[in-house]
Wavefront OBJ file of the C-alpha trace (Angstrom):
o trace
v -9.244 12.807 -13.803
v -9.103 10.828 -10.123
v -9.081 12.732 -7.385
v -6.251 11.077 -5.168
v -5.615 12.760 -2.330
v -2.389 12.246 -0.291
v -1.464 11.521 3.502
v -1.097 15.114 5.735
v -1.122 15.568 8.617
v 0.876 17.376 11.827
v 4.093 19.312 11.533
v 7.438 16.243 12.200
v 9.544 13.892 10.546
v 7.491 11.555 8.448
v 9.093 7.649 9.029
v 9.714 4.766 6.907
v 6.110 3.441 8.233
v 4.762 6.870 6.935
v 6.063 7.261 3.701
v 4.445 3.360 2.871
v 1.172 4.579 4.072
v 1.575 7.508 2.168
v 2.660 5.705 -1.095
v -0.334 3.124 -0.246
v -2.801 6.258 -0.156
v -1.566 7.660 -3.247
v -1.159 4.703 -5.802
v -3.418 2.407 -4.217
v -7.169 1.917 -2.762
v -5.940 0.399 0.414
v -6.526 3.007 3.521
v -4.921 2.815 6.475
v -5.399 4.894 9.702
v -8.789 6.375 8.350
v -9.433 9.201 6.212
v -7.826 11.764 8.827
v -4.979 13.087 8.354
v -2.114 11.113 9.398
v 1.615 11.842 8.741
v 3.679 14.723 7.717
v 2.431 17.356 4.795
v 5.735 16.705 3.224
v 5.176 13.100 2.958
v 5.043 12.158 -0.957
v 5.449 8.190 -0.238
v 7.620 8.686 -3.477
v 11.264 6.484 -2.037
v 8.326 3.385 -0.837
v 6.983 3.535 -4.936
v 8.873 0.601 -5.784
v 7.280 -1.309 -2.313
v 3.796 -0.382 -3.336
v 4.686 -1.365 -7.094
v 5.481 -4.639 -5.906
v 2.474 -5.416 -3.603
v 0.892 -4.308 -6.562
v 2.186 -6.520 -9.038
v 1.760 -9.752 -6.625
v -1.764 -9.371 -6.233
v -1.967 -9.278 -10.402
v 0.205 -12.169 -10.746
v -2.149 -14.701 -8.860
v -3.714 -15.226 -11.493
v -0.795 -16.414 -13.743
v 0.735 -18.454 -11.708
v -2.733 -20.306 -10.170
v -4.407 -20.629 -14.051
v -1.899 -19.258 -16.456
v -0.726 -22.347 -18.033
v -4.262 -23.589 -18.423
v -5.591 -20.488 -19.677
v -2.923 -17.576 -20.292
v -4.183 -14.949 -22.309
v -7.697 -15.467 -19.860
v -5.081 -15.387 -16.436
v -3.237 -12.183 -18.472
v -6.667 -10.143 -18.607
v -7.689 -11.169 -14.860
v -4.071 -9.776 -13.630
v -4.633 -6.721 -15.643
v -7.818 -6.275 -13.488
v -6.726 -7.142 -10.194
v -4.222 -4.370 -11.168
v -7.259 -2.057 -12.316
v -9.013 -2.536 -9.459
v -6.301 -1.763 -6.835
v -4.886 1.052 -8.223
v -8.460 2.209 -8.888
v -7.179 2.709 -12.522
v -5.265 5.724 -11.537
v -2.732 4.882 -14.424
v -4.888 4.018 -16.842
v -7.002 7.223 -16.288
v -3.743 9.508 -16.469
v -2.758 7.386 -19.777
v -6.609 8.442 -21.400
v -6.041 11.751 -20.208
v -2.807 12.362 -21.739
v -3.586 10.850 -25.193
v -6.399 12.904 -25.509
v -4.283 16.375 -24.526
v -1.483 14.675 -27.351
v -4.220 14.706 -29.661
v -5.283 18.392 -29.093
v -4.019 20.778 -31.684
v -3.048 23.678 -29.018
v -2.233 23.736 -25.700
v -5.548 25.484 -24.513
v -7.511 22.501 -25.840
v -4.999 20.296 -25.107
v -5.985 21.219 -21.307
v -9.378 21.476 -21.831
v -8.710 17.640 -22.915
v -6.908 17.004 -20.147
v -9.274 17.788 -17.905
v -12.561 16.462 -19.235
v -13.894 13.863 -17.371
v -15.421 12.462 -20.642
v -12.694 10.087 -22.489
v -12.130 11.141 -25.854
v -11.266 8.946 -28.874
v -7.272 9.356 -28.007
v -7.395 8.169 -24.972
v -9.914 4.879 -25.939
v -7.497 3.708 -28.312
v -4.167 4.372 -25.896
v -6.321 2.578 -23.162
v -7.167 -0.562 -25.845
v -3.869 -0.439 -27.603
v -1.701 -0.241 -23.990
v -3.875 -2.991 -22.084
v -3.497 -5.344 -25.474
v 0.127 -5.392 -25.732
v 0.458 -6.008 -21.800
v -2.114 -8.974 -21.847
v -0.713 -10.187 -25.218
v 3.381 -9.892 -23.454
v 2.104 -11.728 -20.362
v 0.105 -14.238 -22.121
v 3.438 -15.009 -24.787
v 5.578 -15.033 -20.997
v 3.188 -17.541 -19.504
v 2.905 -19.466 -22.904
v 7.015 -20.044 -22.986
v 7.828 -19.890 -19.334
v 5.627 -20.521 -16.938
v 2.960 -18.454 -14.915
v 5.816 -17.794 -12.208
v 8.045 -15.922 -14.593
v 5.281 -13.944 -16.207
v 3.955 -12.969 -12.549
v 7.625 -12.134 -11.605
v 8.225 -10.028 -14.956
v 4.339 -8.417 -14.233
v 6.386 -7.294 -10.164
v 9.035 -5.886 -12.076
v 7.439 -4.247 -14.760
v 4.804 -2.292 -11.635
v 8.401 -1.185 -9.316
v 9.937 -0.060 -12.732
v 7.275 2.299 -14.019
v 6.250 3.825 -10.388
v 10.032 4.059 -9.936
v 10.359 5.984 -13.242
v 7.951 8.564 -12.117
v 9.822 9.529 -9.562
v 13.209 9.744 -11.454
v 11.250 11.538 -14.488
v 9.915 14.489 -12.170
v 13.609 14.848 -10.651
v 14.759 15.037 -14.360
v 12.063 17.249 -16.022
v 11.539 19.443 -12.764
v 11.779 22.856 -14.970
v 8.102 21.600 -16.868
v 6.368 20.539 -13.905
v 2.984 21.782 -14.199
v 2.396 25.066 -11.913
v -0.183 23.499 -10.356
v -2.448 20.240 -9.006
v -0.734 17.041 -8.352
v 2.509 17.369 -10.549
v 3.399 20.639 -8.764
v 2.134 19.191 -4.999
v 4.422 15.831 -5.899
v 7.029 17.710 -7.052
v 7.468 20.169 -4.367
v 8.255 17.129 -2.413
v 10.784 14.876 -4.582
v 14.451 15.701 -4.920
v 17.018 14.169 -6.530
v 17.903 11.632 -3.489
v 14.555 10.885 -3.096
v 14.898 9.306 -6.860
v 17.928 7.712 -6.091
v 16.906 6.307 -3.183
v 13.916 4.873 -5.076
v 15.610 4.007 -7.798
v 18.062 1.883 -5.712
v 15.292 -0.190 -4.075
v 13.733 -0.528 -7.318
v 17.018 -2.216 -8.504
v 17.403 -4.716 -5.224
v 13.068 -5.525 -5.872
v 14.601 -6.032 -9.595
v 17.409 -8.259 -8.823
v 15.299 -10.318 -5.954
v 12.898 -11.344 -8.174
v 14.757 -12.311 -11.300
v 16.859 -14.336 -8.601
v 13.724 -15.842 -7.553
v 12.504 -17.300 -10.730
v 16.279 -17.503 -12.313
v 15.687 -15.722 -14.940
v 18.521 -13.549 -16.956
v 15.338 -11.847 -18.978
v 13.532 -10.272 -16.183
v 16.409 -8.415 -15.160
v 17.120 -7.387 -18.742
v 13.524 -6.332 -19.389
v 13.458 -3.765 -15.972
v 16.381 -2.502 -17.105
v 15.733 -1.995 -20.945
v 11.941 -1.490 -20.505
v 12.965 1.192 -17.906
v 15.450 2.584 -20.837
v 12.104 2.634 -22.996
v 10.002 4.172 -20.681
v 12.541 6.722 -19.600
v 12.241 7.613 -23.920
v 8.877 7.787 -24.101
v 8.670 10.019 -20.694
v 10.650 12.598 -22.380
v 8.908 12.485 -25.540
v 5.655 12.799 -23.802
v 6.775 16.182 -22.038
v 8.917 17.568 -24.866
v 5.163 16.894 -26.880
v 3.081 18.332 -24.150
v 5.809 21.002 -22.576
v 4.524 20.603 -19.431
v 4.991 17.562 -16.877
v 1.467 17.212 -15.116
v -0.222 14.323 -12.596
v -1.515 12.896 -15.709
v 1.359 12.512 -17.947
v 3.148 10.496 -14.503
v 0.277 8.167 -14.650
v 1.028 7.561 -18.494
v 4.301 7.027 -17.756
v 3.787 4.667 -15.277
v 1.260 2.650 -18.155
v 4.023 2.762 -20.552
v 6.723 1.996 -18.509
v 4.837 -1.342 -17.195
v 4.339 -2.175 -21.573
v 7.496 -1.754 -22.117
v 9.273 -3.789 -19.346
v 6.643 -6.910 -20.239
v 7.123 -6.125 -24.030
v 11.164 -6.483 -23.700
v 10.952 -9.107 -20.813
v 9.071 -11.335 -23.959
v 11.181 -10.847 -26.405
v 14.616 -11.389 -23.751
v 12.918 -14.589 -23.104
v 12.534 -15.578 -26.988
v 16.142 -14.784 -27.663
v 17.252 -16.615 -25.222
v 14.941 -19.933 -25.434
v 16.423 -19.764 -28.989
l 1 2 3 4 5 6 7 8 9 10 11 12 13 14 15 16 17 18 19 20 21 22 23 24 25 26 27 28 29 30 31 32 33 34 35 36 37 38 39 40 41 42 43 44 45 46 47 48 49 50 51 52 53 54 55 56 57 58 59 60 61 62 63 64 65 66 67 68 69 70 71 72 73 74 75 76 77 78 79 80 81 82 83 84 85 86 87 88 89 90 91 92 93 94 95 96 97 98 99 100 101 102 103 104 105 106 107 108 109 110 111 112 113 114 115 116 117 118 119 120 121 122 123 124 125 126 127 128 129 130 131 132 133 134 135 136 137 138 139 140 141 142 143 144 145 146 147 148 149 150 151 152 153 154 155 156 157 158 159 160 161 162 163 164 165 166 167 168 169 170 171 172 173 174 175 176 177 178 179 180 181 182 183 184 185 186 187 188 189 190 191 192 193 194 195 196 197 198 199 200 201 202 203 204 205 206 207 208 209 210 211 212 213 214 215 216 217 218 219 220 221 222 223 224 225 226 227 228 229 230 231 232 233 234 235 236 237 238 239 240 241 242 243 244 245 246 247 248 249 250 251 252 253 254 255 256 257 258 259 260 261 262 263 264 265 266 267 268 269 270 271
């Protein structure tokens, strides 16, 4: 499990400059103002999610708009790893975790899955499976439309699943773990926090798919959300518990499902 540690600091009202710094801390592995403490103990960066999710999903799309219609399942892997690589996998790792607790046949080795620092079989397969069907969605986007769409569905899909963290610990607050991340994120997000998030998530949403006019970006956030909000209850109802790694799984299958339904809106509709 990554060891992410978020912004603290001295007592006062954390700003809109301090949440972003705090959200950059936590999802990314930009650093700014040091390794100090800098802003408020309360600050979860959870209502500037969506911002990081979409500085996130720029970087990734370089690659499919600068070689994705020469080479798009090649420019769909290289986005998946600029991804990997600023995140520092923190998704990914929370997906393998979680897969392997699923797997478990109790909840004592469940944790002791959970927390093993060695990836199990589970969590190889989620990892292979999760990162196939996003490479093959983006390639099959850049194939029919264009590297600009795919990069504009990959920026939607990254605000939607960070987004749906936040709204999915709001929502399942009564099996938030008792303690490590879950519980410290948790103690922080309330139900405006989520809206707010979820509202700037929606104007990122409609931006883009204004940008590239495209009716099937905006219908894959919103449906892939839908799907992602499904499998986030399935994944707690399975696990009874709501922990730091079960977010980042639902932040990997959130971003799946958004490309997933963004490709098939865009098939429909070329037919």
């Amino acid at each position: 499990m990554i060891d992410r540690s978020p912004v603290t600091g001295m007592g006062g009202r954390v700003d809109a400059v301090g949440e972003i710094v705090a959200a950059l801390r936590l999802l990314t592995r930009f650093r700014f103002g040091g390794t100090d403490a800098a802003a408020d103990a309360s600050a979860s960066g959870a209502v500037a999610f969506p911002l990081v999710g979409a500085l996130v999903g720029v970087i990734g799309a370089a690659p499919l708009v600068l070689i994705g219609p020469l080479e798009p399942l090649l420019a769909s892997l290289l986005a998946l790893a600029l991804v990997a690589v600023v995140t520092g996998a923190l998704h990914l790792d929370g997906l393998a975790d979680t897969a392997d607790a699923l797997l478990a046949p109790d909840a004592v080795r469940a944790e002791r899955a959970r927390n093993d620092p060695a990836v199990g079989v589970g969590g190889v397969v989620a990892l292979i499976l999760v990162l196939g069907i996003e490479a093959s969605a983006l390639a099959a986007l850049t194939s029919a439309a264009g590297g600009w769409l795919a990069g504009g569905a990959l920026v939607v899909a990254a605000v939607a699943g960070r987004t749906l963290a936040v709204v999915v610990v709001v929502a399942e607050r009564s099996r938030i773990a008792p303690d490590g991340f879950g519980a410290w994120f948790a103690a922080r997000v309330v139900g405006r926090t989520a809206i707010a998030a979820t509202v700037l998530a929606t104007v990122i949403g409609a931006a883009v798919a204004l940008a590239v006019s495209s009716a099937a970006i905006a219908i894959g956030g919103v449906a892939g959300a839908a799907v992602g909000l499904v499998l986030a209850r399935a994944i707690v109802a399975w696990r009874r518990q709501l922990d730091g790694d079960s977010m980042g799984a639902i932040v990997e299958l959130t971003v799946a499902a958004v490309l997933v339904v963004t490709a098939l809106a865009v098939g429909v509709i070329a037919t």
